[in-house]
C-alpha positions in Angstrom: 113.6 -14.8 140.2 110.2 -14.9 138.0 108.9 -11.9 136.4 105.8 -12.7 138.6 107.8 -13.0 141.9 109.5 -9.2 141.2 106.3 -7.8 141.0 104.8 -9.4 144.2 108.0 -8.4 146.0 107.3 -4.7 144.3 104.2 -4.7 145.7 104.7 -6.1 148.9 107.4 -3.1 149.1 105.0 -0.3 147.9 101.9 -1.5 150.1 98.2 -0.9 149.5 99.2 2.6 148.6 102.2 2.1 146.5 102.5 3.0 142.7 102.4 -1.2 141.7 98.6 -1.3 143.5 97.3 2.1 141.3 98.3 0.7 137.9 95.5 0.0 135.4 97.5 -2.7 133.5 100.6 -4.2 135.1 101.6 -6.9 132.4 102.9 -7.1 129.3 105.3 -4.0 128.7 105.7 -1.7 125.7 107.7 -2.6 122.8 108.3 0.0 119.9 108.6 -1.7 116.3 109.4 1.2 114.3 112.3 4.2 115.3 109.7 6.6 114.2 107.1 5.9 116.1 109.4 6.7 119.6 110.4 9.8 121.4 112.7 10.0 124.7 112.2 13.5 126.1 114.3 14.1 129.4 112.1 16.2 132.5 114.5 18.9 133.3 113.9 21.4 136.0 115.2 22.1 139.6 114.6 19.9 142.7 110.6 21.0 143.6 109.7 22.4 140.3 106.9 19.5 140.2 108.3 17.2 137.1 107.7 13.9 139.0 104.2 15.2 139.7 103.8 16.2 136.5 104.5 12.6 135.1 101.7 11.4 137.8 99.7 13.8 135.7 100.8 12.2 132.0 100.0 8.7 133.7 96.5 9.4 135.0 95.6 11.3 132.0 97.0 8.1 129.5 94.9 5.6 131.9 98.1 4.2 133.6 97.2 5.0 136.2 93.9 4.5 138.5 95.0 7.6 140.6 98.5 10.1 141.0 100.3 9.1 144.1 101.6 11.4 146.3 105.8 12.9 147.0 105.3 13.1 150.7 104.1 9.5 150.8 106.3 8.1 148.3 104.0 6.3 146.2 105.1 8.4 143.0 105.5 6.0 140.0 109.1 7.9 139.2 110.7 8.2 142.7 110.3 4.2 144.0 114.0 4.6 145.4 114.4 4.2 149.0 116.9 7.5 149.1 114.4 9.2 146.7 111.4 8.6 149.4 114.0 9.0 152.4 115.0 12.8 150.7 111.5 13.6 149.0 113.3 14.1 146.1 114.5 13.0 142.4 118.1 11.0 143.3 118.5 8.7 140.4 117.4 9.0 136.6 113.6 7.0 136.1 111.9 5.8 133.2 108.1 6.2 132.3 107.0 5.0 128.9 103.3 5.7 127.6 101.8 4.7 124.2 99.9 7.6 122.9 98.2 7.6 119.6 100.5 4.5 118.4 103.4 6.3 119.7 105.5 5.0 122.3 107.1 8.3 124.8 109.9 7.2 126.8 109.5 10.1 129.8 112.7 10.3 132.2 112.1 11.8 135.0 115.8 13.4 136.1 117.2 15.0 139.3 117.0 18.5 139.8 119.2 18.8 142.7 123.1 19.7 141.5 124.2 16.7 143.7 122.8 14.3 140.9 123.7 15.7 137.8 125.5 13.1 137.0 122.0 11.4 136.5 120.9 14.3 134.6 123.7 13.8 132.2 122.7 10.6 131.8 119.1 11.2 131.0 120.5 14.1 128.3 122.4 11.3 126.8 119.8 8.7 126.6 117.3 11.5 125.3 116.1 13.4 121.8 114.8 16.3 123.4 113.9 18.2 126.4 111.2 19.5 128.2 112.5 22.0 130.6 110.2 22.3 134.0 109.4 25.8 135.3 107.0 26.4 138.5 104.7 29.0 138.5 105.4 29.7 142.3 109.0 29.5 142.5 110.2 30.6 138.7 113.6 30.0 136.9 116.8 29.7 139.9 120.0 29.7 137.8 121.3 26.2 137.7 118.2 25.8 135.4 119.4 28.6 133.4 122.9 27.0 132.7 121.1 23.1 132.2 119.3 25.6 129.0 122.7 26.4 127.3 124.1 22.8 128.0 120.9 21.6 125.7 121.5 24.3 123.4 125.6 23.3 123.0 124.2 19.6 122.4 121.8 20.8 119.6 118.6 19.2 121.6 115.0 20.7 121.3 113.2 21.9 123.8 110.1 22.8 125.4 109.0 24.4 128.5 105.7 23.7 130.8 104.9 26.1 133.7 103.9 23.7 136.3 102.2 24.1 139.9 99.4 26.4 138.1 96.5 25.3 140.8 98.7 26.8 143.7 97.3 30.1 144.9 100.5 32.1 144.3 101.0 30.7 140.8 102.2 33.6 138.5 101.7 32.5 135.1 102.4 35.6 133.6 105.7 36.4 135.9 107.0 32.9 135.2 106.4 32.9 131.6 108.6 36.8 131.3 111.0 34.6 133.7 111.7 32.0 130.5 111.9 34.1 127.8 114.3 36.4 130.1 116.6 33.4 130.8 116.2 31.2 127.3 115.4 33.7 124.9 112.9 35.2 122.2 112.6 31.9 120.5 109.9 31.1 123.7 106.6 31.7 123.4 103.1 30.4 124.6 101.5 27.6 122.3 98.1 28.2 125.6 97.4 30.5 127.5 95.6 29.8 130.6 91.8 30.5 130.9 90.2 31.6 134.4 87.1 30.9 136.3 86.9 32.8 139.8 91.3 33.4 139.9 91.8 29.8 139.0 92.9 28.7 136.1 90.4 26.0 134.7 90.8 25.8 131.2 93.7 26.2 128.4 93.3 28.7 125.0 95.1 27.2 122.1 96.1 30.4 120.5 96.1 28.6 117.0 93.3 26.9 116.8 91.4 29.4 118.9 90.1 26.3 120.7 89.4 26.5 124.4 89.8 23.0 126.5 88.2 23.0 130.0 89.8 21.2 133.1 87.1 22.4 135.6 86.2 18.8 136.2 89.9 17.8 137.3 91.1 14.4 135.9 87.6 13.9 133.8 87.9 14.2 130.4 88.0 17.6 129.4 85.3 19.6 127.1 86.5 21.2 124.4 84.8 25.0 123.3 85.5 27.7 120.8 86.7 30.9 122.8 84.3 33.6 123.5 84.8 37.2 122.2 86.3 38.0 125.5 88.8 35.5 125.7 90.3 35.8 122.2 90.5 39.5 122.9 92.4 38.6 125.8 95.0 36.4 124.0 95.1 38.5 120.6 98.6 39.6 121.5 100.1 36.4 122.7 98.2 34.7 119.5 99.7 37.8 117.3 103.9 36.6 118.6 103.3 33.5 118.3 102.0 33.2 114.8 105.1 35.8 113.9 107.6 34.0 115.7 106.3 30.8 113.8 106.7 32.7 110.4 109.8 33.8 111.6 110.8 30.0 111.5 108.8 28.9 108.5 110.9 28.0 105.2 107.6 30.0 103.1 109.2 33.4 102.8 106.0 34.7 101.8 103.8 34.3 104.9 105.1 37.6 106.6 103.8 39.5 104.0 100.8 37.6 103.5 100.0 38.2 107.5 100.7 41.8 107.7 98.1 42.3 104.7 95.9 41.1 107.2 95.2 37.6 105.7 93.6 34.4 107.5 96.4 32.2 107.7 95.8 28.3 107.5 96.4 27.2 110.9 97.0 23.9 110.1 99.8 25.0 107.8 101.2 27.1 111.0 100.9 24.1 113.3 103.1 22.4 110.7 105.8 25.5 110.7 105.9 25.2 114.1 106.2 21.0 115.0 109.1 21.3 112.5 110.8 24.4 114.5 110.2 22.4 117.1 111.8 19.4 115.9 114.8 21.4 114.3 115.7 23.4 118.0 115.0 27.1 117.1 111.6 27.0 118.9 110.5 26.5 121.9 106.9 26.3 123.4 105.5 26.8 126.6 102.3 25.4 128.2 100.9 25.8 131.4 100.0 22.3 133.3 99.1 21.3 136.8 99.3 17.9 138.4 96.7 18.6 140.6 94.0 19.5 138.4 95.7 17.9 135.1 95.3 21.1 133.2 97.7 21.0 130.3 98.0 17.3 130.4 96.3 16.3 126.9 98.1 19.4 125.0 101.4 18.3 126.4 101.0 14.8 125.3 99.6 16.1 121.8 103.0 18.7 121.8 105.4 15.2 122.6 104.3 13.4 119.4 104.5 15.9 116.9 106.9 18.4 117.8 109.6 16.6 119.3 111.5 14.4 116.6 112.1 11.0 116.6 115.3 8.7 117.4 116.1 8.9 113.6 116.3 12.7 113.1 119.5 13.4 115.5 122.7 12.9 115.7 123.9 9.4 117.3 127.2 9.3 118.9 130.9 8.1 117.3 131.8 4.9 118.0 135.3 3.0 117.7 136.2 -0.5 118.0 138.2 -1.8 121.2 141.3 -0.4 119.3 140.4 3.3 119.3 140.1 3.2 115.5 136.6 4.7 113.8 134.1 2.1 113.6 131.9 4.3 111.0 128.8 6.3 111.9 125.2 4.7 113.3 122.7 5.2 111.2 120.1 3.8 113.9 118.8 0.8 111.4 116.9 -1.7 113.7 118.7 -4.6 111.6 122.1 -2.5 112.0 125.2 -3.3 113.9 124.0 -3.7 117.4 125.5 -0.4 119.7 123.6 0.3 122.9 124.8 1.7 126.3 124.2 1.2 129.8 122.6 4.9 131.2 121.8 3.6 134.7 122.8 0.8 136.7 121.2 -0.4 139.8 120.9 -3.5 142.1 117.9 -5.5 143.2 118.0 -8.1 145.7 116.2 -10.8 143.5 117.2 -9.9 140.3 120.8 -8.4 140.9 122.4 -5.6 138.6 119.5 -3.9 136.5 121.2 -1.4 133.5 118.8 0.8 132.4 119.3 1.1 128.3 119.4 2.8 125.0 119.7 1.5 121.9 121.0 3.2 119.1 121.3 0.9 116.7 120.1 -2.3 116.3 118.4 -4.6 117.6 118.3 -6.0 121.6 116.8 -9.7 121.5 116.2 -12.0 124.5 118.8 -15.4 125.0 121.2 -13.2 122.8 125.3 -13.5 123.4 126.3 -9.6 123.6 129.7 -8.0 125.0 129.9 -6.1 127.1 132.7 -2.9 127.4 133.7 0.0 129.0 136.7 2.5 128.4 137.3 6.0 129.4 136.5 6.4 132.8 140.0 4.7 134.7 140.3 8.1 136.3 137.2 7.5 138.4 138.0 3.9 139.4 136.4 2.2 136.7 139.0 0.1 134.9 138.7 -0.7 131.4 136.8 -4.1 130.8 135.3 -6.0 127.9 133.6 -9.2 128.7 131.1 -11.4 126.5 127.7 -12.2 128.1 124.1 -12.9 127.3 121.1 -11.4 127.3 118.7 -13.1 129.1 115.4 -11.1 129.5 114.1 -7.8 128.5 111.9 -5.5 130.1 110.0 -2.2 130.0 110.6 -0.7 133.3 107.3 1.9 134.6 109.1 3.3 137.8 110.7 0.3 139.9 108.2 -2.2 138.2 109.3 -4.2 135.4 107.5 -5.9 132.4 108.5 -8.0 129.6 109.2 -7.4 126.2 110.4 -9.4 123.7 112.6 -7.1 121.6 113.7 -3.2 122.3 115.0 -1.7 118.7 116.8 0.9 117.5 116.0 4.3 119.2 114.0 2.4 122.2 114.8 1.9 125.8 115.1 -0.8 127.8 116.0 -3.1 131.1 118.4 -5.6 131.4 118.7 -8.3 134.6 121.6 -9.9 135.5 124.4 -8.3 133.1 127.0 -9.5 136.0 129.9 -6.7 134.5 127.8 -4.1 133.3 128.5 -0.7 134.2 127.2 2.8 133.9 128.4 4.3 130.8 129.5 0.8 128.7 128.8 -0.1 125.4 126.6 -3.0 124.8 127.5 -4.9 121.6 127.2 -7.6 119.0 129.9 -10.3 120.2 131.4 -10.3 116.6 131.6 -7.1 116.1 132.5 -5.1 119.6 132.1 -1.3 119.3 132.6 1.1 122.0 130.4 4.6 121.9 132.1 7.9 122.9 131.3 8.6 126.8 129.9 11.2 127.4 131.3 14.6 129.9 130.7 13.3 133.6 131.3 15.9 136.8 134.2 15.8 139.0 133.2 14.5 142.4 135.0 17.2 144.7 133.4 17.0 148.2 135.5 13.9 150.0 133.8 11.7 152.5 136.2 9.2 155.1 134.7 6.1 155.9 135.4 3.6 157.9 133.7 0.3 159.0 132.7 -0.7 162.1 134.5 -3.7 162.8 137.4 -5.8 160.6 134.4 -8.5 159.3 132.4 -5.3 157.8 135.5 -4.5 155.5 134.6 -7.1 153.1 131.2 -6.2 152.7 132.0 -2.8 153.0 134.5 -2.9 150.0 131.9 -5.3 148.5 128.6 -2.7 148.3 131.2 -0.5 147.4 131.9 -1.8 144.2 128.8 -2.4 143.3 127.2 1.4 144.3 130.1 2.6 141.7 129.5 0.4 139.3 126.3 2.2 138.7 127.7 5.7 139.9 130.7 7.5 137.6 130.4 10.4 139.5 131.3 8.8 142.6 135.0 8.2 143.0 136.4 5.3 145.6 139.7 6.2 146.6 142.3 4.1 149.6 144.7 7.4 150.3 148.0 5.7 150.2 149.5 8.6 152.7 146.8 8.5 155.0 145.4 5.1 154.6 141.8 6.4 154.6 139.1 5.5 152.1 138.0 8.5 151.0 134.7 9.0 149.1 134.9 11.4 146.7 131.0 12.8 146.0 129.4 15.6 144.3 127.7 16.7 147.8 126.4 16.5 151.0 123.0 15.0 149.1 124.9 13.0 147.2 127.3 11.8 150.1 123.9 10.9 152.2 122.7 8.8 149.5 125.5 6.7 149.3 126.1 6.0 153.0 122.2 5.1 153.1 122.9 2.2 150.1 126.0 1.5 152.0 123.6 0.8 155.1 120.9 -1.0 153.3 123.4 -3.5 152.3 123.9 -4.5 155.7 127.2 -2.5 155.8 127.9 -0.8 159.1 130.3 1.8 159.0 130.7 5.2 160.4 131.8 8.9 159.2 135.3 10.5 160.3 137.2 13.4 159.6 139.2 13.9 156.3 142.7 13.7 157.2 144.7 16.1 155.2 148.0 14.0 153.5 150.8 16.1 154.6 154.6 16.1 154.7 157.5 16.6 156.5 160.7 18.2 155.6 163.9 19.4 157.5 164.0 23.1 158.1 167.5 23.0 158.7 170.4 21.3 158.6 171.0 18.2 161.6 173.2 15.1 161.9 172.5 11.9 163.8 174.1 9.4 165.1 172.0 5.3 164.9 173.8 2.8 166.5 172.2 -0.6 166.7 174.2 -3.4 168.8 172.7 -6.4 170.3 174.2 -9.3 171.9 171.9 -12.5 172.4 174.5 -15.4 172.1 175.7 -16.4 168.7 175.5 -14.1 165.7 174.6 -10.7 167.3 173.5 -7.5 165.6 176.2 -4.3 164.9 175.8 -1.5 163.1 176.8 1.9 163.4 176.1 5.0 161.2 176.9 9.0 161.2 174.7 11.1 158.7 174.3 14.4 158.4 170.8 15.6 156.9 169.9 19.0 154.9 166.8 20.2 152.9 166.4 20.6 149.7 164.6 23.0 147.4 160.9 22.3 147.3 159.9 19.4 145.0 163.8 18.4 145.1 163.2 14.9 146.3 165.5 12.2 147.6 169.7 12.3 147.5 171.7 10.2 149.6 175.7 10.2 149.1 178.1 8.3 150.9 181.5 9.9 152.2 182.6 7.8 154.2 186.5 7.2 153.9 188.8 4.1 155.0 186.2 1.7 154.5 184.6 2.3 157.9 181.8 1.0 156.5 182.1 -1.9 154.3 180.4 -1.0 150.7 177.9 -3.4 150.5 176.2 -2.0 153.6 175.9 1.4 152.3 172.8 0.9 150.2 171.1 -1.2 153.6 171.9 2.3 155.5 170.1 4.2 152.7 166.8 1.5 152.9 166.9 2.2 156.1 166.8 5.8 155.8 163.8 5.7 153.0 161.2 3.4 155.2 161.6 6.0 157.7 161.4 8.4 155.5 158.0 6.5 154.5 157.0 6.4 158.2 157.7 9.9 159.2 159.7 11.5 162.2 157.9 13.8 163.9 153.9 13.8 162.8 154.0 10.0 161.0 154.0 11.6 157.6 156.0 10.8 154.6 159.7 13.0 154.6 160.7 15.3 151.7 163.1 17.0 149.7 165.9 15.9 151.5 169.9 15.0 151.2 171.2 12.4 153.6 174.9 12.1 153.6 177.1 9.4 155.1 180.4 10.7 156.9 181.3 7.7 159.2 179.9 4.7 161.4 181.8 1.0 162.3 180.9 -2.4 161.7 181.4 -6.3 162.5 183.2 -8.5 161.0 180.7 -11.3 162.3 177.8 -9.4 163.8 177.5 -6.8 161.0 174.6 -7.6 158.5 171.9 -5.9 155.9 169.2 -5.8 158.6 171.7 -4.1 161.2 172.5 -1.2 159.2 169.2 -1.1 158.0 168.1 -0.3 161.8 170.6 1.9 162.4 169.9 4.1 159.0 166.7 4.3 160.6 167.6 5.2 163.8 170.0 8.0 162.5 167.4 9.8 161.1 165.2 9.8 163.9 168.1 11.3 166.1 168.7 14.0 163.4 164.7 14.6 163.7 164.9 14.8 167.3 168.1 17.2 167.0 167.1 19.6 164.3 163.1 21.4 163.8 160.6 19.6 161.3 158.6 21.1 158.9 155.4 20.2 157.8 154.2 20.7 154.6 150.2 21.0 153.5 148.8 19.8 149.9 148.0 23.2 147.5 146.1 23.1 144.7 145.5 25.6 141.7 142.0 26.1 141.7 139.6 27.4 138.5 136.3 28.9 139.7 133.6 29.7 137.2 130.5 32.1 138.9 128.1 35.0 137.8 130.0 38.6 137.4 127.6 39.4 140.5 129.4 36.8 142.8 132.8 37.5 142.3 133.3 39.8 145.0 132.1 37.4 147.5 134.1 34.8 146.4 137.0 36.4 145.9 136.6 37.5 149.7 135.7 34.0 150.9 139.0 32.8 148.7 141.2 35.1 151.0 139.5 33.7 154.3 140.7 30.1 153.4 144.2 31.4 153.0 143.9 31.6 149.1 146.2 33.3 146.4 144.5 34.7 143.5 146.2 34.4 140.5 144.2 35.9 137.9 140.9 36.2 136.5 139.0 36.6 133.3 135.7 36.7 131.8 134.2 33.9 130.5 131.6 35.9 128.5 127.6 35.6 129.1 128.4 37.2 132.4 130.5 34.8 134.0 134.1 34.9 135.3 136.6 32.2 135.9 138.9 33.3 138.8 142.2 31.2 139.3 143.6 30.8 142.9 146.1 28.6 144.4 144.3 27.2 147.8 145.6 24.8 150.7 143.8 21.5 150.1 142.6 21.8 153.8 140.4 24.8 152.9 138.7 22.9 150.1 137.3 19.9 152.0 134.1 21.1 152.3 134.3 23.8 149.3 131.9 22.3 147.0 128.8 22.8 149.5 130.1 26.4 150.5 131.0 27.8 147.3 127.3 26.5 146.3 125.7 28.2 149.4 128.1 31.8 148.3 127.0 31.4 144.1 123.2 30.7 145.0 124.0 27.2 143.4 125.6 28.6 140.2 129.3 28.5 140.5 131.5 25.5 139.7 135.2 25.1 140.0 138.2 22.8 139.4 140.9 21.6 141.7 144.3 20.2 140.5 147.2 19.6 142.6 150.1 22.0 142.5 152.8 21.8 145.1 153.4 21.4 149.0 154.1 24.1 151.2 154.8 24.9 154.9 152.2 25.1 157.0 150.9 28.3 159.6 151.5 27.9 162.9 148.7 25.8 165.0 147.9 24.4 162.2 145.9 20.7 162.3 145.9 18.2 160.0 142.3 16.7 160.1 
């Protein structure tokens, strides 16, 4: 499909109203040149903290765009997928590049909802630096608070904006105490806002002393020197900032030098601080709004001189297809070629469309590459390394993309048509293969049963499938051998809807049902049984006849079978067909039709046939044996446990500690974490943790997170069911 033909089917899809028909130039896309002239800053916040808006804002105010579309109508640049427009929400990781002052940002625009982190992570990954989202009406929840300390454990700088500033409860002040509460002393205001009649209609740059005014919305905005009154107002804020940039500064003289009382250059601050910035021990704040674009042109200004480019961080290890060290990137655009696949999606026309960042190199159209991805076998994704080539490169602005000839080292990128490409693989010269190190993905814990609606929709069921986790790692695809289901394995109920919907969209039709629970069976007591299997249909008939006597085992003690028969009753070389017989029923079940346990199945007597006997015949009557001894003795079943690590706030422990002994749990220990957090360990029947990744959310106000692994069997309480 043309480049031409995607963007009339874009359009056609977004209407008159859509994001495509608002764009001021919808050609040629924007390709970087040099790694210094790029930044990739990742939109972090939680879901409705107004980051999507907020790059409506950027857009507008950069001339992208002709007007800011609207969440509720879903004509937003960032959210153009149909689950993002179904939920009103941020479900996948989107990329919005602008050129400002010669200087190409890469914006991505990530989920705040904890059912998508796994996009989040991927936006972290693909990003130098953060810009942490805060509203003004709703403040700082915790999951925000913990997506701080992940940036600060990965070294990234940030920054924050106070969004949603034109909203009538908007609490600048209250929001601001919130950050430097939750992130620390390094935050502190770079503006502060100014007011006209409550609103806020103007910014004070407590540096320059410089006042910009918003009053006339999205017009370009007049720039004043601050009145008396107003730099009154801000002389404490402008007092902690300039100390906490000194604080930073490398010129161990300035402290001094200011509490003599002298005029510092500003200019010589403003440097100080870009370079704190850049380095990760400061952080600034500015307060924006969408609505009115207040903020938008000192953000933009803060994005290409604070935050660093490509070349000043770290780049991940690589390693060839081996394992063994391939050496360290140095980011070069005429280096080794090593980029990786951050996003994967599929479009109707154009097929499988990997969103991408280069780290070293150079990405060039009609260009043999290879393709490879290792690590993730746990989650369904198989290793794989295949050779293909790069046929056309494109700048993606929301779902729209444009074509560039070249994306270099540091810069980001589309690619159509990569038929094996999946989320998280390394993209590669074809000479020299590399692989980069994956980065930490979330365990999927909340399991969804489907099944499709008739036998022709298992094909395309298992079809979309493949393809939806392809571009997903957190979602986890799994056919329960015991209980035959295919289970879904998601990071919740958010993340479970957005799934089925793709599923849907495909064409697939499928339905929901309930998680059935893979138990087993066991003797609780000892039993014989007695299979006898004659038939007599002319010629060769069928005769087999077996005694066994049956006994559990210890717990976890498995299979024995032992053979005592005497006088040759039964002829040797039918004793091993009596004990296949006994293990496919044993497969099958005997009272519930799951698989039997920990059991010892003895031989003591039986007869055979000189002509009728046979391998099948005592097969049959093996089987038969132990469903008598089932019928004759009491069955046991026996429910999955799992030891179970759960990480919450010291003030949640109680409660979940409480809601741990309502699902039958056994705590086991627990111990602090440190920063206020515990980690309790419990052992916990896999039937009470079906739906325990929304409910332990719902108990931890969105803040506690646990681990499951599987322990043992063990009998189950009385009336209980196994779905």
């Amino acid at each position: 499909m043309s480049v031409k033909s995607a963007k009339e089917s874009a359009r056609a899809a977004g209407g008159r109203n859509g994001p495509e028909s608002r764009r001021a130039d919808q050609s040629a896309g924007i390709a970087a040149q040099d790694p210094a002239r790029i930044r990739n800053v990742a939109l972090v916040g939680h879901s409705g903290a107004g980051k999507t808006m907020l790059i409506e804002a950027l857009l507008a105010a950069n001339g992208v765009l002709t007007r800011k579309g609207s969440i509720a109508d879903g004509t937003t640049v960032s959210d153009s997928d149909p689950a993002a427009v179904h939920q009103q929400r941020s479900v996948t990781l989107s990329l919005v590049p602008l050129l400002v002052d010669d200087i190409k940002i890469n914006l991505l625009d990530t989920p705040g909802y904890p059912d998508f982190i796994g996009e989040l992570r991927a936006g972290l990954r693909a990003s130098d630096a953060a810009l942490f989202v805060v509203s003004a009406v709703d403040g700082i929840d915790a999951t925000t608070t913990a997506l701080w300390g992940e940036c600060e454990h990965m070294g990234l700088p940030r920054a924050v904006v106070i969004t949603r500033m034109d909203h009538p409860r908007a609490d600048y002040d209250g929001a601001l105490a919130a950050c430097q509460r939750a992130f620390g002393e390094g935050v502190l205001p770079l503006c502060v806002p100014v007011r006209t009649g409550g609103e806020a209609t103007g910014l004070h740059a407590l540096l320059s002393g410089e006042v910009t005014d918003y009053a006339q919305g999205d017009a370009a905005p007049g720039v004043r020197p601050a009145d008396s009154a107003e730099l009154a107002d801000a002389a404490t804020s402008r007092g902690a900032l300039i100390e906490g940039i000194i604080a930073e500064s490398e010129d161990e003289t300035l402290m001094d030098r200011y509490l003599e009382g002298e005029d510092l250059d500003t200019g010589a601050l403003g440097t100080d601080l870009e370079t704190a910035v850049a380095r990760g021990s400061f952080f600034p704040v500015l307060p924006t709004s969408a609505v009115t674009g207040l903020g938008t042109a000192e953000l933009l200004d803060l994005l290409v001189r604070a935050f660093p480019a490509p070349g000043e961080r770290n780049l991940p290890d690589t390693t060839d297809l081996s394992g063994a060290p391939a050496g360290a990137l140095a980011g070069d655009p005429a280096g080794p070629l090593a980029a990786e696949v951050v996003r994967t999606s599929t479009d109707p026309f154009l097929g499988r469309i990997c969103l991408v960042r280069v780290f070293s190199g150079t990405l060039r159209e009609d260009t043999p590459v290879h393709v490879g991805g290792h690590g993730l076998a746990d989650r369904g994704h198989q290793d794989h390394d295949t050779d293909e080539r790069v046929t056309h490169i494109y700048s993606p602005l929301g779902a729209n993309l444009r074509p560039v000839p070249y994306c270099v080292a540091g810069d980001m990128c589309a690619l159509a048509k990569l038929g094996s490409a999946e989320t998280g693989d390394t993209i590669s010269d074809r000479d020299r293969p590399l692989l980069l190190a994956t980065w930490e993905m979330p365990e999927p814990l909340l399991p969804v049963a489907v099944e499709a609606d008739s036998r022709s929709d298992e094909d395309a069921l298992a079809r979309s499938l493949g393809r939806i986790a392809a571009g997903d790692p957190t979602l986890r695809v799994e056919r329960n051998a015991e209980t035959h289901q295919l289970v879904l394995w998601c990071m919740g109920e958010a993340h479970a809807e957005v799934v089925l919907d793709r599923l849907r969209e495909q064409g697939v039709k499928l339905h929901t049902v309930e998680v059935v629970t893979p138990l087993r069976e066991t003797f609780a007591a000892p039993a014989a049984g007695h299979g006898r299997h004659i038939k007599q249909s002319g010629g060769h008939g069928q005769y087999a006849v077996c005694d066994i006597e049956v006994e559990p085992l210890e717990r976890g003690g498995g299979f024995e079978f032992v053979d005592k028969t005497v006088g040759g009753v039964i002829p040797g070389t039918y004793i091993p067909s009596i004990e296949k017989g006994v293990r496919a029923q044993m497969d099958k079940g005997v009272a519930a039709g799951f698989p039997v346990v920990d059991l010892r199945v003895t031989v003591v007597g039986g007869k055979a046939h000189s002509v009728d006997s046979s391998d099948a015949a005592f097969q049959a009557a093996g089987a038969l044996a132990l469903r008598e001894a089932a019928a004759a003795g009491r069955i046991q079943l026996l429910e999955p446990v799992s030891t179970v690590s759960i990480t919450v706030a010291d003030e949640h422990v109680g409660s979940v500690m409480s809601d741990l002994s309502g699902r039958r749990g056994r705590l086991t220990g627990t111990t602090s974490s440190g920063e206020g957090l515990t980690e309790i360990s419990a052992e916990v029947p896999d039937q009470e943790l079906l739906r325990y990744p929304v409910e332990l959310r719902a108990i931890t106000a969105g803040t506690g997170r646990f681990r499951r692994r599987y322990l043992r069997h063990d009998p189950v309480p009385p009336n209980f069911s196994p779905s």
